[in-house]
N, C-alpha and C positions, 0 to 999 in steps of 0.2 A: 520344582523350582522354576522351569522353563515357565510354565503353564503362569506362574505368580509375577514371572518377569514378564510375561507378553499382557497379561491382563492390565499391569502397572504400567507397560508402554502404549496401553492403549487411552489408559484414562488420562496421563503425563500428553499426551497427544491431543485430546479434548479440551484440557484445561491450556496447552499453549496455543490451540483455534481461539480461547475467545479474548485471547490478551486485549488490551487496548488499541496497540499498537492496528492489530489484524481489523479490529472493527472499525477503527477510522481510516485505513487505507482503503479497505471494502466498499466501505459506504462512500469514501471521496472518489472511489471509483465509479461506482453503481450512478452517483450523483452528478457526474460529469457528461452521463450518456443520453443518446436522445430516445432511447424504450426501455423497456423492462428485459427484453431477452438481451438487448446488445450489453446492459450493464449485468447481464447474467455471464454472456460472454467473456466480457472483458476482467472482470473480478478471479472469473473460472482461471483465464490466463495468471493472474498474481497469484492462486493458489497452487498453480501446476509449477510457477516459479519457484515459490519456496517450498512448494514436497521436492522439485528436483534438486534444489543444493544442498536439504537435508539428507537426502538419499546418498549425492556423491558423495559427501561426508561424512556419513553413517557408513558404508560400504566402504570406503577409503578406510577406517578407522577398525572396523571389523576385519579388512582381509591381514592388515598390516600390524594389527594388533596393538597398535600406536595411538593417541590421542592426538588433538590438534599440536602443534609447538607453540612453546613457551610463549616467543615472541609474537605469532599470532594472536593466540590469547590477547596478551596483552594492550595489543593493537588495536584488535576488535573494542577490547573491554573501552578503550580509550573513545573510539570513533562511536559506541554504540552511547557511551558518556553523557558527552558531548550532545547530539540529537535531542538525547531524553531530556536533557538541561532546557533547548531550544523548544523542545514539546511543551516543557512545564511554564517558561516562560511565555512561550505564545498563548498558552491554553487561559494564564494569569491577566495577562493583557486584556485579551478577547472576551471573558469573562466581566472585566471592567469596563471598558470601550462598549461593548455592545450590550450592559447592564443583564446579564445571563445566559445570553443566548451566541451560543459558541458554534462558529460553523467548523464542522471537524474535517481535520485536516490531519494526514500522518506525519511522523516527523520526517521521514525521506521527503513527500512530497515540498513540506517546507522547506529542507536544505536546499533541495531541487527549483524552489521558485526563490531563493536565495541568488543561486548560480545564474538564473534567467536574469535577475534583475539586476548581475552585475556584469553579465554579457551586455545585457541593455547598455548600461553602464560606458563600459569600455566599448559598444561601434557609436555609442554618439562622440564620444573622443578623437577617438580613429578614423571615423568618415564623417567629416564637417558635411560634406554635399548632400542634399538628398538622393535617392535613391528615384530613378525616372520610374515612373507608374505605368504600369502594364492596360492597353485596352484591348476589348476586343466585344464584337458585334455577334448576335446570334436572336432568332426568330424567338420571337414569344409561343409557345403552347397554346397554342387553340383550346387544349383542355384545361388549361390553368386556373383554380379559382379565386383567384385574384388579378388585380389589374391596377397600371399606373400609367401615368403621361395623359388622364384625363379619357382613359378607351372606353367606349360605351358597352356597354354586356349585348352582344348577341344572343341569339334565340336559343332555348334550352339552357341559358347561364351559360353560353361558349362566349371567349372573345378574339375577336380577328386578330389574325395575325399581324405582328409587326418587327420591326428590329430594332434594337437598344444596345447599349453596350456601357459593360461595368471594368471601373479601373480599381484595380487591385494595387495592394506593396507589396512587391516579391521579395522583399522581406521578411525570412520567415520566425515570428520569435520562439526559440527552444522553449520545453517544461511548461505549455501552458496548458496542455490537457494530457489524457493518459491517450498514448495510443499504445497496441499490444505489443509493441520492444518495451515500452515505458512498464505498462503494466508486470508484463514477466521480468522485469529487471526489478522493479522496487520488492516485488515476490522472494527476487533470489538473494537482495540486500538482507530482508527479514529473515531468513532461513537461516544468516550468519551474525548470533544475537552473544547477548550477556549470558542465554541460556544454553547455548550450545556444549558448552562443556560439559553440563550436566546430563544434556543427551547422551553424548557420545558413552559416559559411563558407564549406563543403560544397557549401550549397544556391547560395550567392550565386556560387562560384566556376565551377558548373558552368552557371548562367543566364550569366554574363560569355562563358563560352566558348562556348555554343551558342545562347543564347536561353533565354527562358521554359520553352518544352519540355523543353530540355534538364535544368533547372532542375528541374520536377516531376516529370521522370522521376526523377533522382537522392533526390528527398526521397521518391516513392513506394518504391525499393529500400530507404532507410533503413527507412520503416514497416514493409515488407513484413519485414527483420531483425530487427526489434525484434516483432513481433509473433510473428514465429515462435519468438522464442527464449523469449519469455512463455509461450509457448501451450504451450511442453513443460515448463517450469516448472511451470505450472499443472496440468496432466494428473498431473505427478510427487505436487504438493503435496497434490491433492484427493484421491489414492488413496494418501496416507501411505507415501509412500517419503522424503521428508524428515521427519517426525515419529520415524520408525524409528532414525534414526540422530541424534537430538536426545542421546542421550547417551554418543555414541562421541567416540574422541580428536580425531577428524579435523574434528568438529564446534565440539569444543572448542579444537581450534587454529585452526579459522578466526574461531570467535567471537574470542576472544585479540586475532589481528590487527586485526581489524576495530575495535577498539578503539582499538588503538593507531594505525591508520592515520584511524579517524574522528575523531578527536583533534588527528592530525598536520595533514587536510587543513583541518577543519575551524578551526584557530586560522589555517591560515596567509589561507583567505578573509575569515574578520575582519577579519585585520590589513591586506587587502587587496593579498598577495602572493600573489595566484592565480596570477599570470606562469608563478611556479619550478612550479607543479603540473603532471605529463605528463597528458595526455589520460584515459590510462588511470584514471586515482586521481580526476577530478573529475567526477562524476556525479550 
C-alpha cells in the first residue's frame, strides 16, 4: 500500500505542476525577465516557494496527525474563491478587449497589481506635492555602444568620455515586476490552495498506514512531482516556447476555458460547495 501511495503522490504531484494557476505565474514570471537563465532563476524561486509551504504543511499534518482547521479551510477556500472569480473575469475581458490574444497573468499577480494601483491611488490623495527628483552626474563608458547629446564615434566604435546626469522618482511603485521576495511569496500563496486538503489526506492517510516515515516518504514523491513538472514548465517558459504560441487557437481555447472553468470553480468555493468539485478542477 506504501508503494501505491507514493506512486499516487507522485503523479497527484505532476498533475498539480501543470495547473493553470502554475503556468501563468511561471511564464509571467519567465516574461518579466531580461534572459533566459534569470527567468530560469527567478521561476526556480516561486517553485522552491510553493514545495516549501507544502512541505511545512505536509510535515506539520503528518507529525500531528491533524489536518489543516476548519476555519482555515474555510478561509482559504474563500480567498482562493474569490482570485479564481478575478482570473476568470480578467482572463473574459482580455479575451474580448484584445480580440484572442490573452497576455497571461496569475491571479496572485493580479490581486497584487490591484493593491499597486490602489496604493497609487491613496499617495496621490495623501501627497498633493510632487515628490523633488533625484539627480545625479556620472562619466559615459568609453566602451558604450551607443551615444547621445550628438557625441561623435571615436576610432574602433569607442566614444569619448563625457558627463550627463539622469533624474529619477524616488518614488518607488510596489508589485510592478517579480523580484525574488515577490517570486517565493506568490510560490508560497499557491502552495496554500482549494487543493490542499486533498493533499494533506494523502499525507495523513499514508502516516495512518505505515507511520511517520511512511508519511514523509509519500509527501516527499508529492514534492519531488510537483517540482519536476514546474521545472519543465519553467525551462519551456524562460526560453519562449509558451510566449510563441501566446497567439495561436489552441492558446486561445484554453484561455477561453480557463475562464469559464475559473468562474465555475471559483463561485462554487464561495458559496462553499467545494464538496461537488473533482480533485482535478481545485487547485
Amino acid at each position: 500500500m506504501t508503494f501505491g501511495l507514493i506512486a499516487s503522490a507522485f503523479f497527484l504531484g505532476l498533475r498539480h505542476g501543470v495547473d493553470w494557476d502554475h503556468l501563468a505565474a511561471i511564464s509571467d514570471i519567465a516574461a518579466t525577465q531580461n534572459s533566459p537563465r534569470r527567468g530560469v532563476v527567478m521561476s526556480s524561486l516561486y517553485v522552491a516557494g510553493h514545495a516549501a509551504i507544502v512541505l511545512l504543511i505536509g510535515t506539520v499534518a503528518i507529525v500531528t496527525g491533524r489536518n489543516l482547521p476548519g476555519w482555515a479551510d474555510t478561509l482559504m477556500g474563500m480567498v482562493v474563491g474569490w482570485t479564481l472569480i478575478i482570473l476568470g473575469v480578467y482572463v473574459g475581458y482580455t479575451l474580448i478587449r484584445h480580440r484572442g490574444t490573452v497576455p497571461l497573468r496569475s491571479r496572485w499577480m493580479i490581486v497584487l497589481s490591484g493593491v499597486r494601483k490602489g496604493y497609487i491611488w491613496a499617495r496621490s490623495r495623501l501627497t498633493r506635492k510632487a515628490s523633488a527628483p533625484i539627480a545625479h552626474s556620472h562619466p559615459h563608458s568609453a566602451l558604450a555602444t551607443f551615444h547621445h547629446d550628438g557625441d561623435e564615434v571615436g576610432a574602433a566604435g569607442r566614444l569619448p568620455q563625457h558627463s550627463h546626469h539622469h533624474v529619477h522618482d524616488p518614488d518607488h511603485e510596489p508589485f510592478t515586476d517579480y523580484t525574488p521576495a515577490t517570486s517565493i511569496g506568490v510560490g508560497m500563496l499557491h502552495g496554500i490552495g482549494a487543493e490542499t486538503p486533498t493533499q494533506v489526506l494523502v499525507f495523513l492517510a499514508a502516516a495512518n498506514a505505515g507511520g511517520s516515515l511512511a508519511g514523509l516518504a509519500v509527501l516527499v514523491a508529492f514534492l519531488v512531482g510537483l517540482v519536476l513538472a514546474n521545472s519543465v514548465i519553467t525551462v519551456g517558459a524562460a526560453y519562449g516556447f509558451f510566449a510563441a504560441n501566446r497567439r495561436s487557437w489552441v492558446f486561445t481555447g484554453l484561455a477561453g476555458a480557463t475562464a469559464v472553468v475559473s468562474l465555475f470553480v471559483g463561485t462554487l468555493l464561495v458559496m462553499g460547495q467545494d464538496a461537488f468539485l473533482p480533485a482535478l478542477l481545485a487547485g
